[in-house]
N, C-alpha and C positions, 0 to 999 in steps of 0.2 A: 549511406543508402537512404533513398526516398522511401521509409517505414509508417503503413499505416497501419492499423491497430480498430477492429469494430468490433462493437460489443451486440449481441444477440441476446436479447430478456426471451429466452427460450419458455418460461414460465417465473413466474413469482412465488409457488408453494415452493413451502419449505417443512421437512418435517422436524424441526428444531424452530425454539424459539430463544434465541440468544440474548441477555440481558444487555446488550449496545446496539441490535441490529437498528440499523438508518433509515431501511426498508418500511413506511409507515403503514402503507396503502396494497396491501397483498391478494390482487385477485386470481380466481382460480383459470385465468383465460391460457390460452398454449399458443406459443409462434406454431402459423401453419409451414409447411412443407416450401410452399410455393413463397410464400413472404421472405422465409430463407435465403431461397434461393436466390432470388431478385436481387438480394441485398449484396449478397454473395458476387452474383456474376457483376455485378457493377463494381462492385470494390475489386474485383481481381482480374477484371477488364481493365482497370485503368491505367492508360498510358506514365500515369505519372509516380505510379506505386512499383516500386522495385521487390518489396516485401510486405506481406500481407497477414498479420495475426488475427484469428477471426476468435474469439471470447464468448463460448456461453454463459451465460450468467443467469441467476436463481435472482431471487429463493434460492433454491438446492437444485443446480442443473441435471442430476443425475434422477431426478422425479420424472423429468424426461428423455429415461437414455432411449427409446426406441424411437422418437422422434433426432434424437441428436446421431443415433447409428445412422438411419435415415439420411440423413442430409451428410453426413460426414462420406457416407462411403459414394451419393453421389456424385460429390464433387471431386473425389479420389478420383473417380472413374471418366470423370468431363476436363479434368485438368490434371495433365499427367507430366505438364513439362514447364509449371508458375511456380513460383517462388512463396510457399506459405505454409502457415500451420496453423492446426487445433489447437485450442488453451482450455482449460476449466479449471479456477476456483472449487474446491469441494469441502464439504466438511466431515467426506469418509466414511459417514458412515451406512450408504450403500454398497460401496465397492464392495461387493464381493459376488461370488459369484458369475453370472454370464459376463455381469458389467467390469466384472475384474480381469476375466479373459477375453474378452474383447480390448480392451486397454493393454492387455499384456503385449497382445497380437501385433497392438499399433501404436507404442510407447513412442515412436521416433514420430509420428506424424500425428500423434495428440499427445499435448505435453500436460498434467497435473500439476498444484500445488495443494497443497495438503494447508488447512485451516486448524492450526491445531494448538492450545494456549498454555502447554505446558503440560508439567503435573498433574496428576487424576484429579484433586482439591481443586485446582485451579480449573483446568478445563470443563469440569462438570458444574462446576459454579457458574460460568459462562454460556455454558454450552448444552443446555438440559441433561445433564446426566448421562454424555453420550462420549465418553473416553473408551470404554468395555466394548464400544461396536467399531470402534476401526481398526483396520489392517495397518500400522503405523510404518512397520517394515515393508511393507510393500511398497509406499510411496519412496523409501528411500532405494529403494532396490531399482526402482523402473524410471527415477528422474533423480539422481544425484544429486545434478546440478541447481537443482530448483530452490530457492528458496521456502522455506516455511513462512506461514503466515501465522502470525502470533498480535493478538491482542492484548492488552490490559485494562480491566475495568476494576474499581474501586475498591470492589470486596475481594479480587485476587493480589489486589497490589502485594502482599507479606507473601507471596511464595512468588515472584516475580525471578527472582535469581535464580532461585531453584530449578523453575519452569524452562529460562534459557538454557541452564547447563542439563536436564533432563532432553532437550529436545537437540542439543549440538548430540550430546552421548546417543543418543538416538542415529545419529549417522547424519543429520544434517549438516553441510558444511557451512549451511548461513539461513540466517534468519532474518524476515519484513518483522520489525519490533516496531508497533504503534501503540499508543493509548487512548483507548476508546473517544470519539470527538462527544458522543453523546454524554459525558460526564460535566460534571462540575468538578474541577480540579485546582480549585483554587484556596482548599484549604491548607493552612502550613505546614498543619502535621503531618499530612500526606504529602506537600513537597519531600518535606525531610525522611520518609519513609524511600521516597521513589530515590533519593541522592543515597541514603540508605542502601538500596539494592544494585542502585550504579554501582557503586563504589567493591559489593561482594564481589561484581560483575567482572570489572575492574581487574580484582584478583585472579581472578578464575580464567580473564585473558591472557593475563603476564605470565601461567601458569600451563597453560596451552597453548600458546602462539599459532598450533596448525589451522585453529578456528577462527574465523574470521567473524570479527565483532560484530554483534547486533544490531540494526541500522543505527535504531535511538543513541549507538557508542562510538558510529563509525562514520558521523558527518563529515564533511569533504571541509577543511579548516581555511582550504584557500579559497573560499565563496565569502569568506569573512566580509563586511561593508567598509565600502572607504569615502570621500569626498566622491560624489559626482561617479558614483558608482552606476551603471544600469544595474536594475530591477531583475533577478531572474524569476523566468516563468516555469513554474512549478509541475505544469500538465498539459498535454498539449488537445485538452479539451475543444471539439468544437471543430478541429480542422485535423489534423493527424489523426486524431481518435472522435468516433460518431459510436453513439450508442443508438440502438434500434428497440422499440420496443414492441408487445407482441402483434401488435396491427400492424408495424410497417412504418410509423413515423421516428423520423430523426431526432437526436436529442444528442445536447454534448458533452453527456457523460451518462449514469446511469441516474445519479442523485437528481434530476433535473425533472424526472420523471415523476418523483414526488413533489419538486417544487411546483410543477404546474401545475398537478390534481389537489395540492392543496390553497391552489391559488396565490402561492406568490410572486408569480408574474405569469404572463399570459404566452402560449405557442408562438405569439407572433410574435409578441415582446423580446422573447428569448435568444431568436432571431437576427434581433438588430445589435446582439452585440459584437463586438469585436473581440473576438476572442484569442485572436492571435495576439493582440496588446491588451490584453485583462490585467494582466499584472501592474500593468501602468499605472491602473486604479487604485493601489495602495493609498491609504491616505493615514494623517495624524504623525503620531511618535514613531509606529513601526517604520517609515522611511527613511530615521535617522538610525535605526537598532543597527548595533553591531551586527548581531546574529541575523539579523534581517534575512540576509540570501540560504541562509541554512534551518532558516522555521519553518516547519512544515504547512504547509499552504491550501486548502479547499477552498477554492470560491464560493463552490454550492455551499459549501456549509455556513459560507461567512454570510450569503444574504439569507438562509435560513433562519440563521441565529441572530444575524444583526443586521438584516434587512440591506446590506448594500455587500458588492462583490469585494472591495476594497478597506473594508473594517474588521478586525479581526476581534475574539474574546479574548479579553484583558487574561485572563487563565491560560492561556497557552505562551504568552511571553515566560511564566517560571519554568516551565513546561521546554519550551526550545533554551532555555539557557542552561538550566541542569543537562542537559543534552549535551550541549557545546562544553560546561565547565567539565564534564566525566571524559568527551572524547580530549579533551586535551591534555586532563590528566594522564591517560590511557597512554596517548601518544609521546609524552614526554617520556614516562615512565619504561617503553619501549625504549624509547632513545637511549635513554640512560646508559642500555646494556651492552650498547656500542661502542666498539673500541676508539671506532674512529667516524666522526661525521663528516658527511659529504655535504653541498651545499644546498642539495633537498630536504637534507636531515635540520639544516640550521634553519631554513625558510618557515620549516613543518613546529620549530620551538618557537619562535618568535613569534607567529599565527597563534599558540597556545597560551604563550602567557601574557599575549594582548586580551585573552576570554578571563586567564587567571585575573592581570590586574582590574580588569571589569571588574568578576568576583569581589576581589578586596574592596575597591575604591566605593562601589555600588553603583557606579555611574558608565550604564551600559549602548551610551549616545553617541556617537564620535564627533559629530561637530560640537560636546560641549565640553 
């Protein structure tokens, strides 16, 4: 299906200040009513859109639930026969309440994910102190299927394992595991910590099998790099997915909105890219990485940080390879307990201990 996906910066306030938040420039403005909408009937007008995810997005979009009730229940009532749905990002700790029974009301035509990092230690580390104010059960009671959104930043790395098995035991069947981009993660002994928590992780899968691994365990092994490999594109920033911000202008993603009020590139600038071949702009070593098609990828963040869409920080190569080296282990180790392997089963080993012999050899290039 032709799936497009728009993002609404309904407001920027946030009543939490998170120790990663990306969000640099936080002002107190509100998407109006009518700005909404406009955005709305264009995108669910569109001839070429079969399905339509509309994304409120913060700060904390639930600062404005009577603005977001507002435009939700209009569009309920103007479009009774489109193909689309409500989404929000939260971090829970309003829901409750009217805001809770309203969502109850209409769990099937707005869908949640719950932002949540674990652990009481962990999450309140991250999270200003705000584990005690959400309904946890309730997100899994009114969305199953949703993924948790889980982070890691520096000071929570030692309960990181914890935090996942706390949050699958919670009812989630799967977790978005990232680590904060906002860090410096290129100390060693925090590699070996984080290979450290994979590895409990690890355990704890082989151990439960009904759970389905963490992202950061459960990369896709056949995206591995090979000679004269295409480039995969990470996000479909720019063109499938438009971020709106609260005036009304476009933007191709959320992160961009900071790039330009900080001035590193200009509205018009941002414009002329080609976003449907961004990816193309890779440049240096990472075009030759193994792990290449399975490191996780921001562009905004990569001209943030290093001023071009197609350079990435030298700290996220340890970062995508402990990734790649635990899901393989993960996978073999799976394997193992098979009687008999089938020829997906043999594809899926051979994939792993091309990441293993990386590992050993040190030499994670394929053309060398």
């Amino acid at each position: 299906m032709n799936v497009k996906h728009i993002f609404l910066s309904i407001t920027e306030k946030c009543n939490l200040n998170c120790v990663y938040c990306f969000e640099k420039s936080k002002r107190s403005d509100v998407m109006s009513f009518e700005t909404a909408m406009m955005h709305i009937d264009q995108a669910i007008n569109d001839p070429n859109t079969e399905k339509l995810t509309i994304d409120f997005m913060g700060g904390e979009p639930f600062i404005e639930f009577d603005r977001i009730k507002e435009i939700c229940e209009a569009v309920w009532s103007k479009y009774s026969n489109k193909n689309y749905v409500f989404f929000a990002a939260t971090n829970g700790t309003l829901v409750h309440g009217e805001i809770k029974q309203w969502l109850e009301e209409h769990h099937e035509q707005f869908i949640c994910a719950l932002s949540i990092d674990g652990i009481k230690e962990a999450h309140d580390i991250n999270r200003t102190k705000s584990f005690d104010k959400i309904d946890k059960e309730f997100f899994v009671k009114m969305w199953p299927n949703v993924r948790a959104k889980t982070l890691c930043s520096k000071e929570s790395l030692t309960y990181l394992a914890e935090s996942v098995k706390y949050i699958h035991n919670l009812g989630f069947k799967s977790i978005d595991l990232k680590l904060a981009y906002s860090f410096d993660w290129s100390d060693k002994a925090e590699m070996a910590e984080l290979q450290r928590q994979f590895d409990l992780l690890i355990d704890f899968y082989l151990e439960n099998p009904e759970y389905k691994p963490a992202s950061l365990l459960n990369i896709d092994l056949m995206e591995l790099n090979y000679p004269n490999k295409p480039i995969k594109k990470w996000c479909t920033l720019g063109s499938e997915t438009l971020s709106i911000d609260m005036n009304g202008d476009k933007y191709p993603c959320r992160y961009f909105q900071d790039l330009v009020r900080a001035n590193k590139l200009t509205y018009d600038e941002m414009w002329k890219v080609d976003y449907a071949n961004i990816h193309n702009q890779l440049k240096g070593k990472c075009t030759k990485c193994l792990v290449r098609d399975v490191c996780r990828t921001c562009y905004a963040y990569n001209l943030d940080s290093c001023g071009d869409f197609g350079v990435k920080n030298n700290y996220s190569c340890e970062l995508s390879r402990i990734s790649a080296l635990s899901t393989a282990k993960l996978c073999i180790a799976k394997l193992d307990k098979k009687s008999e392997l089938n020829a997906d089963d043999k594809l899926i080993i051979e994939k792993a201990q091309q990441i293993i012999n990386a590992k050993n050899s040190g030499n994670w290039f394929i053309y060398c």
